[in-house]
C-alpha positions as a Markdown table, in Angstrom:
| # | Residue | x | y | z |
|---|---|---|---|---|
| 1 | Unk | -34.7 | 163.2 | 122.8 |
| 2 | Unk | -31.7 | 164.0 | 123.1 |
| 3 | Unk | -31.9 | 166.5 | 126.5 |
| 4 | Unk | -34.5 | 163.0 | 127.6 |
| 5 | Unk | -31.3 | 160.5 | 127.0 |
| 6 | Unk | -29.1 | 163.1 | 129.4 |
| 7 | Unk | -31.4 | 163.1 | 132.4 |
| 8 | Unk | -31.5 | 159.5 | 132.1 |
| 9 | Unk | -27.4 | 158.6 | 131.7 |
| 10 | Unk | -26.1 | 161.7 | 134.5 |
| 11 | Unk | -27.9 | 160.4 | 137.7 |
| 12 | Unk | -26.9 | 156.8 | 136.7 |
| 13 | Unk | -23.4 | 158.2 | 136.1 |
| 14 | Unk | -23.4 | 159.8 | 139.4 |
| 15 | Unk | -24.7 | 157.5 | 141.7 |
| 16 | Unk | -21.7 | 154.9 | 140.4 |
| 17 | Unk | -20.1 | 153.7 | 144.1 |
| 18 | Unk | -16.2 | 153.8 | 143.5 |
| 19 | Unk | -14.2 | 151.4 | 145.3 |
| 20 | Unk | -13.2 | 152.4 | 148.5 |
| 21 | Unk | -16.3 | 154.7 | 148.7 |
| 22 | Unk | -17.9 | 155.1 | 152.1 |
| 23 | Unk | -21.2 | 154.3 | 151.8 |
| 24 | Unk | -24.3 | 157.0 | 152.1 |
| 25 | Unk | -25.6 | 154.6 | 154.5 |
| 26 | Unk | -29.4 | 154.8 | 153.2 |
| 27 | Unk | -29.6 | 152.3 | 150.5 |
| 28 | Unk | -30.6 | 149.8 | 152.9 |
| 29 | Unk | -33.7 | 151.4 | 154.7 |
| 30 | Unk | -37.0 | 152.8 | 153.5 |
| 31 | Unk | -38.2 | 154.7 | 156.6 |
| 32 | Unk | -38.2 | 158.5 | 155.4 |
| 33 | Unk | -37.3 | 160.1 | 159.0 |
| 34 | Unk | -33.5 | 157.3 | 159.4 |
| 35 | Unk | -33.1 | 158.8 | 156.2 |
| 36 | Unk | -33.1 | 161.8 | 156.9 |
| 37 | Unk | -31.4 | 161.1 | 160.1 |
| 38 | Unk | -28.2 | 159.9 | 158.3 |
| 39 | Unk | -27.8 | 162.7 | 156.3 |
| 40 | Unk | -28.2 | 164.8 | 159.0 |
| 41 | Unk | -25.0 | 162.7 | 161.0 |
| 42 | Unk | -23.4 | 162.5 | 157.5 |
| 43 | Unk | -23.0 | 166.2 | 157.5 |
| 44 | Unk | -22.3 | 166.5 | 160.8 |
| 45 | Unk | -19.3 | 163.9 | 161.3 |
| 46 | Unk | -17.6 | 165.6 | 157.9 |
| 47 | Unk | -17.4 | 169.2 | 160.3 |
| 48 | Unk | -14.2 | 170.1 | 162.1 |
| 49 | Unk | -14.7 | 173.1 | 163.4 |
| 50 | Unk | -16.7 | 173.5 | 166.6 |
| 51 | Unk | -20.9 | 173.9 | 165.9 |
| 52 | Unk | -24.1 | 174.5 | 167.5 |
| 53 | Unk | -26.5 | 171.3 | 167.5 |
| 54 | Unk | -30.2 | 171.6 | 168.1 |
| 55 | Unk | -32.3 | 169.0 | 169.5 |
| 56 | Unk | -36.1 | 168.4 | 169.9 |
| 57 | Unk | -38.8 | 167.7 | 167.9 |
| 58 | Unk | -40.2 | 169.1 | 164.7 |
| 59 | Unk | -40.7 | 172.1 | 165.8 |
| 60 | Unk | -36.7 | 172.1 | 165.2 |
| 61 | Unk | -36.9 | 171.0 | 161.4 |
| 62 | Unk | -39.5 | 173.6 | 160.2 |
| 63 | Unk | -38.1 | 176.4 | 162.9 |
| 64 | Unk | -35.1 | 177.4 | 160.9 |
| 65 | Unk | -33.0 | 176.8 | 158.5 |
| 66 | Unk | -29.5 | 175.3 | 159.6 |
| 67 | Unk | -27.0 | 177.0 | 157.0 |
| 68 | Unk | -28.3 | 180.0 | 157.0 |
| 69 | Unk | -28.2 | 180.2 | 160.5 |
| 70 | Unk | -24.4 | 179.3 | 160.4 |
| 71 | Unk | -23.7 | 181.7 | 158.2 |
| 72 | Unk | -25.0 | 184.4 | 160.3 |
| 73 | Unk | -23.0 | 183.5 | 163.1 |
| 74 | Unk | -19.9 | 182.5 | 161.4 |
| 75 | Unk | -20.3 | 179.0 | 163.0 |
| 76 | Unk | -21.7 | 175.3 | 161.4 |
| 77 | Unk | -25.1 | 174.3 | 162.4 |
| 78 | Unk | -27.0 | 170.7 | 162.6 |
| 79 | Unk | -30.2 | 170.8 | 163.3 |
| 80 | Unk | -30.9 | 167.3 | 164.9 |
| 81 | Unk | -34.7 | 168.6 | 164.9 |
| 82 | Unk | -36.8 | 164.8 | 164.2 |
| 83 | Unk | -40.2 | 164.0 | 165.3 |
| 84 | Unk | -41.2 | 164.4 | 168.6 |
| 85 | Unk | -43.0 | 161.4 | 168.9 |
| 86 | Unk | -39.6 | 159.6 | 169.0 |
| 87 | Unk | -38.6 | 160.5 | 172.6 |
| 88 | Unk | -36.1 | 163.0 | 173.8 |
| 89 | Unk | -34.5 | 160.1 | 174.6 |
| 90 | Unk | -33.9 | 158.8 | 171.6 |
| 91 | Unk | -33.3 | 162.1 | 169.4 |
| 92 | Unk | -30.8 | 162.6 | 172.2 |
| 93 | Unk | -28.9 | 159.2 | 171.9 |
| 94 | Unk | -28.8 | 160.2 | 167.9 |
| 95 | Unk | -27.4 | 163.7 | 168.3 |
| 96 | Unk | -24.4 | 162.8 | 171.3 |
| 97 | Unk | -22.8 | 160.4 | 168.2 |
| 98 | Unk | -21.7 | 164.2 | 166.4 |
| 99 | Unk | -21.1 | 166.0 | 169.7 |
| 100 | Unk | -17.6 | 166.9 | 169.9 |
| 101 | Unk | -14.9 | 169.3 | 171.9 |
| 102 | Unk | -16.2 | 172.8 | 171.6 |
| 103 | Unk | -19.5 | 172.2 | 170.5 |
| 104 | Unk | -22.6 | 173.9 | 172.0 |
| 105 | Unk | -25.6 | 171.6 | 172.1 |
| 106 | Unk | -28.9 | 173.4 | 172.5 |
| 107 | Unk | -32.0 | 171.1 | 173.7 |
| 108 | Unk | -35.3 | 172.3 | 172.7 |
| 109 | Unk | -38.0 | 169.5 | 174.1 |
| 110 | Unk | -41.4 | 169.8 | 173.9 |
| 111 | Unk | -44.4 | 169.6 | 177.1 |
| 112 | Unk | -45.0 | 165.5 | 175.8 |
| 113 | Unk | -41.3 | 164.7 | 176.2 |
| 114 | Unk | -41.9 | 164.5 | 179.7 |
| 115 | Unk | -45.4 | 162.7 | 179.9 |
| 116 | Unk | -46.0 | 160.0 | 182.9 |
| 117 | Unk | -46.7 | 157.7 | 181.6 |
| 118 | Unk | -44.3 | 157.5 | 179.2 |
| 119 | Unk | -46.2 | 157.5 | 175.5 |
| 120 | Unk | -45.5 | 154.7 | 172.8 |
| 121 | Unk | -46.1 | 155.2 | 169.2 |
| 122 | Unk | -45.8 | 153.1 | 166.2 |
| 123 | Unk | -43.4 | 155.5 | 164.8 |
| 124 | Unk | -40.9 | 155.3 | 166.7 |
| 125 | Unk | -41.2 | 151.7 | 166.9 |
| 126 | Unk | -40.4 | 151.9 | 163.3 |
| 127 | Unk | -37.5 | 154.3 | 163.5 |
| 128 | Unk | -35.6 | 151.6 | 166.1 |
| 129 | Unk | -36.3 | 148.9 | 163.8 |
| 130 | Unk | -34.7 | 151.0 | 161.1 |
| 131 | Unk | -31.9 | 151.5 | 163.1 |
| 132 | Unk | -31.7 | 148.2 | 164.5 |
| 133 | Unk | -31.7 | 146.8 | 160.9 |
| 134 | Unk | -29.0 | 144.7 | 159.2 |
| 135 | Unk | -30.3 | 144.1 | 156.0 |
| 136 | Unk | -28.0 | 143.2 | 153.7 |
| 137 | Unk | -27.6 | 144.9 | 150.3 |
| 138 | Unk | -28.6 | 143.6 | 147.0 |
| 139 | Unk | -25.9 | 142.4 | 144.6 |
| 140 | Unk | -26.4 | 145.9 | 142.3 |
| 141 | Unk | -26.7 | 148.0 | 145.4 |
| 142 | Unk | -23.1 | 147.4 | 145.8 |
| 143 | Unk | -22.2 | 149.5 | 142.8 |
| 144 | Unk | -24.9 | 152.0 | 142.8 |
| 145 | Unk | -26.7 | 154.5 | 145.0 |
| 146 | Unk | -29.9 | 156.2 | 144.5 |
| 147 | Unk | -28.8 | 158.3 | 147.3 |
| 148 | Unk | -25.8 | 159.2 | 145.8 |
| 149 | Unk | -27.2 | 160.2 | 142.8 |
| 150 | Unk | -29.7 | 162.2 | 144.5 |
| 151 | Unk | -26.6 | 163.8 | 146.5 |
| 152 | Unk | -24.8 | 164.6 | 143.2 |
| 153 | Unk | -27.8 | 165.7 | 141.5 |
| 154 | Unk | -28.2 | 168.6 | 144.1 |
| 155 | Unk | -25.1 | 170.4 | 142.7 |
| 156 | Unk | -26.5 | 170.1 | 139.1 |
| 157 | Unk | -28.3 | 173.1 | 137.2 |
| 158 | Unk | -31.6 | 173.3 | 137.3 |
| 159 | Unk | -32.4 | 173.2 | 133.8 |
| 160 | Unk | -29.8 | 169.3 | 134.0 |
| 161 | Unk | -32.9 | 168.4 | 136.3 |
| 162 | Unk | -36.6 | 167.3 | 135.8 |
| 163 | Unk | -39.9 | 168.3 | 137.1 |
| 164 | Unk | -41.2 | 165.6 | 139.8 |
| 165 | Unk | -45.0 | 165.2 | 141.2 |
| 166 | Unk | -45.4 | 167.5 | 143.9 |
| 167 | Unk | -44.5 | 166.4 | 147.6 |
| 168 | Unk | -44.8 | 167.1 | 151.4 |
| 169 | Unk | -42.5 | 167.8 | 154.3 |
| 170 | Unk | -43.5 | 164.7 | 155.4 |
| 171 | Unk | -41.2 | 162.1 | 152.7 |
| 172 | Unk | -37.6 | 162.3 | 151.8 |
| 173 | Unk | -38.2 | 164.4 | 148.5 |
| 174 | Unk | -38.3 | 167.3 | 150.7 |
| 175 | Unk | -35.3 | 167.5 | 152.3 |
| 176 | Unk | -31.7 | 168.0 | 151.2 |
| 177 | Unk | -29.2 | 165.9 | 151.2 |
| 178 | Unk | -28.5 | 166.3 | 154.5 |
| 179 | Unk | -31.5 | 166.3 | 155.8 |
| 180 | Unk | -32.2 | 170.0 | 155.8 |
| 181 | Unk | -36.2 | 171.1 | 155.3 |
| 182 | Unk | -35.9 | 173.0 | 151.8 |
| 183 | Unk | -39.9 | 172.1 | 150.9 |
| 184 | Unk | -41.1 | 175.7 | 150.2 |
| 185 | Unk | -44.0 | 176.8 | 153.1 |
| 186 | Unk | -44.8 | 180.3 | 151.4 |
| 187 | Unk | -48.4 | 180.0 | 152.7 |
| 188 | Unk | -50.3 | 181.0 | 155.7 |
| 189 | Unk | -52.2 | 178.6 | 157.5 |
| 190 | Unk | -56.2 | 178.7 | 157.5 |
| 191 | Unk | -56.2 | 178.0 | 160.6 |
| 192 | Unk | -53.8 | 176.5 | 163.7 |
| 193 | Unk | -54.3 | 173.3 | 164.3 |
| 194 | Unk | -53.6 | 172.7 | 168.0 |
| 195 | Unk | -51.4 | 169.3 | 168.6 |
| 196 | Unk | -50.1 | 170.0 | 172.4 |
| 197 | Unk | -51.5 | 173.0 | 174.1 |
| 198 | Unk | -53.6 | 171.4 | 176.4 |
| 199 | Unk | -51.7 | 169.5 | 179.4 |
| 200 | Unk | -54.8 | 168.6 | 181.2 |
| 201 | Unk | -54.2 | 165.0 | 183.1 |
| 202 | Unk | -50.7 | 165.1 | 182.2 |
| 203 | Unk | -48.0 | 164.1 | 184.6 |
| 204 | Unk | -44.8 | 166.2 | 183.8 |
| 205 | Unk | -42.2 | 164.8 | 185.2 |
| 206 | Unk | -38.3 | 165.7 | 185.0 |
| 207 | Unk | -36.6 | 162.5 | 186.9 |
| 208 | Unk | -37.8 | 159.5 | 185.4 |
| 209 | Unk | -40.1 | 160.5 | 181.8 |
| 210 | Unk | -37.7 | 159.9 | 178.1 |
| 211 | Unk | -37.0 | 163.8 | 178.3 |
| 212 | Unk | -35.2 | 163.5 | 181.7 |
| 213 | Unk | -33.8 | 160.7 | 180.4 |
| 214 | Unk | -32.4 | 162.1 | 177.4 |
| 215 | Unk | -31.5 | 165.4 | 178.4 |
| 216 | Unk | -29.4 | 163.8 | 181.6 |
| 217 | Unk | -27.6 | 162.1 | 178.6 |
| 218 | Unk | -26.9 | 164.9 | 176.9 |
| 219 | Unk | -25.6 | 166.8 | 179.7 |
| 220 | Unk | -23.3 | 163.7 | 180.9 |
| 221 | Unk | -22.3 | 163.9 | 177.3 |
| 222 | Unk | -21.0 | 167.5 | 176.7 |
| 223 | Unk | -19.3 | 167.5 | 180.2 |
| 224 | Unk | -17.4 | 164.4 | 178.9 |
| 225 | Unk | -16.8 | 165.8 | 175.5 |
| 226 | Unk | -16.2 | 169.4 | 177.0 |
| 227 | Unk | -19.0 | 170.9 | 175.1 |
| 228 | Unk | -21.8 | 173.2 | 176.2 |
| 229 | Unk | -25.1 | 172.7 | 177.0 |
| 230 | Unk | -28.3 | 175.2 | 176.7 |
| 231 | Unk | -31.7 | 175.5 | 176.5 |
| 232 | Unk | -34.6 | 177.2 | 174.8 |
| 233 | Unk | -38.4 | 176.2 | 175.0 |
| 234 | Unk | -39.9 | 174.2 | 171.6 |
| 235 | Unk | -40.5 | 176.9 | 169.0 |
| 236 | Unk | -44.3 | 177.3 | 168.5 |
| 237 | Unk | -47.0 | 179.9 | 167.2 |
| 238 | Unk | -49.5 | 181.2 | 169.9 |
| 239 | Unk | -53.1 | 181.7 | 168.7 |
| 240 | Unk | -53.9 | 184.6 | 170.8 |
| 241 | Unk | -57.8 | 183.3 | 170.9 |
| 242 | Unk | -56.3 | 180.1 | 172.9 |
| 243 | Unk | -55.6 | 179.6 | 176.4 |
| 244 | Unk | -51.7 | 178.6 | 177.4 |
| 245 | Unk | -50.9 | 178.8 | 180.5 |
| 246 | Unk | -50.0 | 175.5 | 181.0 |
| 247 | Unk | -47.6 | 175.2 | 178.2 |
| 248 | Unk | -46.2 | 178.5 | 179.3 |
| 249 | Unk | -46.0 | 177.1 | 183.2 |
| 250 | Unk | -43.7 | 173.9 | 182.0 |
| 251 | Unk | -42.0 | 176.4 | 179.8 |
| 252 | Unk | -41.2 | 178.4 | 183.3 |
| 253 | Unk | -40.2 | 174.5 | 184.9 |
| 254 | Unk | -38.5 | 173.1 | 182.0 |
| 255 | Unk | -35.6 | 176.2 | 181.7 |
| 256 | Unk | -35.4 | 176.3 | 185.8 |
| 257 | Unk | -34.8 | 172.8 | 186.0 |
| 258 | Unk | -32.5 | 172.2 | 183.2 |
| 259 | Unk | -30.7 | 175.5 | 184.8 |
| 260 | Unk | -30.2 | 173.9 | 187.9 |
| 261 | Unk | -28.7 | 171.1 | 186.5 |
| 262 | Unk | -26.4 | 173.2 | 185.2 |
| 263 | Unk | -27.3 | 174.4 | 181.2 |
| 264 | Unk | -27.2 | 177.5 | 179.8 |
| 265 | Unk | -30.4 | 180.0 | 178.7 |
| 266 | Unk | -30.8 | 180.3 | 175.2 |
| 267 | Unk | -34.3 | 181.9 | 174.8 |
| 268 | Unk | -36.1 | 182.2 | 177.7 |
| 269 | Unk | -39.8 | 181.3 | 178.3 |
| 270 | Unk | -41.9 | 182.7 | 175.9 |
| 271 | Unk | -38.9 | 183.6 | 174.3 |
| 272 | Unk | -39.3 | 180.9 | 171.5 |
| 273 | Unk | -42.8 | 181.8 | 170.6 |
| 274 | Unk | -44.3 | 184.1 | 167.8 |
| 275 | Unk | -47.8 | 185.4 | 168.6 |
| 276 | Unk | -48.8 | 186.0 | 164.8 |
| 277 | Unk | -51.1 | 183.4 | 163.2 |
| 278 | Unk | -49.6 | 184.6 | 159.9 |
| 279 | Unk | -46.6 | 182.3 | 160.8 |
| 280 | Unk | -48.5 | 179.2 | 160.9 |
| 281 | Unk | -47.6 | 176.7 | 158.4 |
| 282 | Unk | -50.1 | 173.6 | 160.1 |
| 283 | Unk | -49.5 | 173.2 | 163.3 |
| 284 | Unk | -48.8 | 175.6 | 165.9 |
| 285 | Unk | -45.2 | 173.7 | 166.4 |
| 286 | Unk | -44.6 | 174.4 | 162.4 |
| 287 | Unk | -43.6 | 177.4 | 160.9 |
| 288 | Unk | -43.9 | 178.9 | 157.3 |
| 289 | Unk | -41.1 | 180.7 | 155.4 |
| 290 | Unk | -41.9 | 183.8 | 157.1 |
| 291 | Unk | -41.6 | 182.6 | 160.6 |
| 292 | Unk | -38.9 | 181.0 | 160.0 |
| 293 | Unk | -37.5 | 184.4 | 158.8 |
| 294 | Unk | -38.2 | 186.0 | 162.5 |
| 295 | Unk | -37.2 | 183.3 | 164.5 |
| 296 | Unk | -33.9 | 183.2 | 162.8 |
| 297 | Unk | -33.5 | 186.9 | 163.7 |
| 298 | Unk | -34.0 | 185.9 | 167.3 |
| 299 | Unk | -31.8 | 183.0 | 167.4 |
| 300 | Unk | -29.2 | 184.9 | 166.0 |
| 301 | Unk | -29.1 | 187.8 | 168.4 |
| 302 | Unk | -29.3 | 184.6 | 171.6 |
| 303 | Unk | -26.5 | 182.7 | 169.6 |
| 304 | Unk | -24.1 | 185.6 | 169.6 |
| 305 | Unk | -24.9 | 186.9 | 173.3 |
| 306 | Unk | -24.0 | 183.2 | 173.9 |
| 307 | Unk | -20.9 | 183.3 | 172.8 |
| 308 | Unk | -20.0 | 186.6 | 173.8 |
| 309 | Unk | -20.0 | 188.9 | 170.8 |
| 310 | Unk | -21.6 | 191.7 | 169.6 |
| 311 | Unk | -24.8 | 191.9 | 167.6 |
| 312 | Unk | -24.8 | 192.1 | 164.1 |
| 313 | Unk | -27.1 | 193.4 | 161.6 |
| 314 | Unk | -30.7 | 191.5 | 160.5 |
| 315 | Unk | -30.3 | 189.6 | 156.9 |
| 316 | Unk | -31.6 | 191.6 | 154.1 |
| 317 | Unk | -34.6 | 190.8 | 152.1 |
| 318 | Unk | -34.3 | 187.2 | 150.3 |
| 319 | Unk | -34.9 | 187.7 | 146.6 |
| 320 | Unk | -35.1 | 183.8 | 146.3 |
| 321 | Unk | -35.0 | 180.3 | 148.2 |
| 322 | Unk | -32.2 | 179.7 | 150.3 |
């Protein structure tokens, strides 16, 4: 009773908005991916020092983990990873409000980012109309968060917190408070489930599709800004019984062009790929723990030749979650 009353009085405790509070800036929206895009700006606008941002698509969010990456290479993080079927465009526009002096930027699009003619989807109708949304808060909202809680919770022990129904990567309960993936993909994949490989009687196009439009922005943004742009194909797992040449061709076009216009190589062609099914979490743009695990090795070693220092040693074993 007693341990019942506690779990019930500490997250109301917590989640009490003092005056002169900035606000978490969720209470007013239900759509789980502007959400998860605040806390990922949250985080981002309270660094100072100079940082890496990713951006793309999912592949992004379940391609590595953002602190443990910074920690390898003494610098912050933010992965501005959301779902593809926004538009590099619009993940773009997002990420350019954290970029600041220093900052290297590293754009990871995927093959449908530069579709003719350009796609539309329902979600991210949805995610503008989040944004877009001026709602204004009820009268109780004003003195306390859910979101805040949540945040405050995070720090708690475990044993302060209580079991909840089990979730998906796909809804808020499975990311941190801000916005990093920490749902647990220990699993291997049946089977991949192909979402893009084939390009047949697609128009890429890298002048007028949302990716050219979004990564122009970025790179007007970082020359502004004086940060650093570079590149690196989607992360992905190849089945090696599949045929993909054609993602591997606008692989080859997507780093030349963005070259030319002046970025930086972060992982080549290919480079970005893993050609075990054993890393599969469901799709072939989504990896499990254990990918993650390699790729971060390989981003690592292309981080620090970026920046111009040595190699360091892989990260030992994990004995836990991160």
């Amino acid at each position: 009773m007693g341990l019942a009353l506690l779990g019930l009085l500490v997250p109301l405790l917590l989640g009490i908005r003092m005056p002169g509070a900035s606000g978490d800036g969720t209470a007013s929206t239900k759509n789980w991916m502007h959400i998860m895009e605040l806390r990922i700006r949250l985080r981002a606008e309270k660094i100072t020092e100079p940082k890496v941002i990713f951006v793309g698509g999912s592949n992004l969010i379940f391609g590595m983990r953002d602190k443990a990456l910074g920690r390898r290479i003494n610098r912050p993080v933010v992965n501005y990873g959301l779902v593809a079927g926004f538009g590099l465009d619009l993940i773009a526009e997002c990420a350019a409000e954290v970029v600041r002096p220093g900052d290297w930027v590293v754009v990871a699009p995927e093959a449908g980012h530069f579709f003719l003619p350009t796609p539309t989807n329902q979600v991210r109708a949805d995610f503008l109309k989040a944004r877009r949304s001026t709602s204004i808060l009820p009268w109780w909202k004003k003195f306390w968060s859910r979101e805040k809680a949540r945040q405050m919770c995070v720090s708690l022990p475990a044993w302060f917190s209580t079991r909840t129904k089990s979730v998906s990567p796909y809804e808020v309960a499975a990311y941190g408070p801000d916005g990093e993936l920490i749902y647990q993909r220990p699993k291997v994949a049946a089977f991949v489930e192909s979402t893009g490989s084939s390009l047949n009687g697609k128009v890429i196009d890298f002048q007028t599709s949302w990716g050219a439009v979004g990564f122009e922005h970025l790179r007007k943004v970082c020359e502004q800004r004086h940060a650093r742009l570079a590149v690196m194909p989607a992360i992905r797992v190849a089945d090696p019984k599949k045929d993909y040449a054609q993602t591997e061709e606008f692989e080859r076009l997507w780093v030349d062009h963005a070259v030319k216009r002046g970025a930086a190589v972060l992982l080549g062609p290919g480079e970005s790929t893993l050609h075990e099914k054993q890393y599969v979490f469901d799709t072939e743009w989504h990896l499990n723990d254990a990918g993650v695990r390699v790729m971060e090795e390989r981003l690592v070693a292309a981080l620090l030749k970026l920046f111009g220092e040595p190699p360091r040693a892989p990260a030992p074993p994990e004995k836990g979650t991160d």
